[in-house]
N, C-alpha and C positions, 0 to 999 in steps of 0.2 A: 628092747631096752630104750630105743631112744626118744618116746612117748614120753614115758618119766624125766628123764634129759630136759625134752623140749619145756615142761612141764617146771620143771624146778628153775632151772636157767632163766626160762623166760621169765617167769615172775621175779625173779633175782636182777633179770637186768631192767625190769620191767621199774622197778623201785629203786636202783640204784639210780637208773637216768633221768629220776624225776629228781634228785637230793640238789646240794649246791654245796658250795666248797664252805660256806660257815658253817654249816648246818652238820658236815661229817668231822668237824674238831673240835666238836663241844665234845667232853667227856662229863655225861651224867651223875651227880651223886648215886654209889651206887654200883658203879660199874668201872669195870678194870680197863675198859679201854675205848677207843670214837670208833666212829661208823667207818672214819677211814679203814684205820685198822683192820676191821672185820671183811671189807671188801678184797684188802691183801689179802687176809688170809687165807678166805675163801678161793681165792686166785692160786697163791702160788701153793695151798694143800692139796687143790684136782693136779698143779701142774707137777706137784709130787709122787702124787698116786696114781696120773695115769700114762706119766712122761719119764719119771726117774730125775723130776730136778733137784739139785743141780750137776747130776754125774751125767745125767746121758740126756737132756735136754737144752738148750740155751736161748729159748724162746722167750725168757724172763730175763731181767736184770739182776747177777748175781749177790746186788745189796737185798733184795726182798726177803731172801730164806731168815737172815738176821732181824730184820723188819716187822716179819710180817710171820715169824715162831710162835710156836705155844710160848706162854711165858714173856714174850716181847711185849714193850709200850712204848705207846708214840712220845714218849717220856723223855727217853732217852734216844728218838730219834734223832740225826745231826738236821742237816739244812735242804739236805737233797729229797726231799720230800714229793712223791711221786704225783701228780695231777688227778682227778676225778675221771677228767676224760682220757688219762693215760691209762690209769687202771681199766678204767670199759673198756677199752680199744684192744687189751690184753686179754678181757675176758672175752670178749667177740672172737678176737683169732682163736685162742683156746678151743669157742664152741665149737669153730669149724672145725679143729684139730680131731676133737674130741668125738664128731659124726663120723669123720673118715675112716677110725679105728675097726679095722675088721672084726667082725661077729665073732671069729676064730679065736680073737685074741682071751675073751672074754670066759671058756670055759679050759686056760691054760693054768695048769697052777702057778702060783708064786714063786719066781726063784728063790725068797727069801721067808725069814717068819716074822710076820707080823703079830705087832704087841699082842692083838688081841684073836684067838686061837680061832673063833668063828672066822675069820676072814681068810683064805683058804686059796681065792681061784683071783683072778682081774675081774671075773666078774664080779664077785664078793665084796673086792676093792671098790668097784663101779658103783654100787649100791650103797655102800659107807659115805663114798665121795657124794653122793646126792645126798642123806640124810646128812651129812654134817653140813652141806650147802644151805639147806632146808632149815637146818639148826641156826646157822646163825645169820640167815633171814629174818626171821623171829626176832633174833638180839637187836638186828638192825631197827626194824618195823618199830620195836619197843620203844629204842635210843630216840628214834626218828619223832614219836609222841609227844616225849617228855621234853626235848628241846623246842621242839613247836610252840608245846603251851607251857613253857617257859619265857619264850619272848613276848 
């Protein structure tokens, strides 16, 4: 599993580290939310699905879950608005978190049901967590275009 990991991650952080802080709070016509945004999100949904934040994790700041939700925008964010290099630095510790994760854990079922009935086992979860990464890399990548050749 952790081929696809290295695989997604990298390229995620591979694009995130190349942005700049004007460049991820342009909100696109178009689109519901900035690059920041999406980099939360990205962040604290792995550190949802494969950590339990915010009940049995506290590796993240407990404003993010509010911040950085389905449904949230930087709209309505207050002042305490999280840095570029704070978010990498979080997603960096995370990847370490996230290698160290025993092989074991990954064919244990769910203690809970998830929304959606395919997802079953952690490792189930493990696979979603990348594809949604992967997803909204893309949003990023897009965002990241249209503000470029906007300026």
């Amino acid at each position: 599993m952790s081929k696809k990991f290295e695989l997604t991650r990298g390229m995620f952080m591979k694009i995130v580290s190349n942005l700049d802080e004007k460049t991820i709070d342009v909100q696109p016509e178009g689109f519901n939310n900035t690059i920041r945004w999406h980099i939360g999100h990205v962040l604290t949904t792995a550190e949802q699905m494969m950590f339990g934040f915010p009940e049995r994790s506290s590796h993240l700041p407990a404003t993010y879950i509010d911040m950085f939700k389905m449904g949230s925008r930087p709209s309505k964010w207050g002042t305490d608005i999280p840095k570029l290099e704070e978010l990498i630095g979080y997603l960096e510790s995370q990847a370490s978190r996230i290698r160290e994760l025993p092989n074991e854990l990954f064919s244990q079922k769910l203690p809970f049901q998830f929304p959606m009935e395919e997802i079953q086992s952690f490792g189930d979860m493990y696979e979603f967590m990348l594809f949604h990464e992967a997803y909204h890399l893309g949003q990023i990548q897009a965002m990241k275009r249209i503000v470029e050749a906007s300026k």
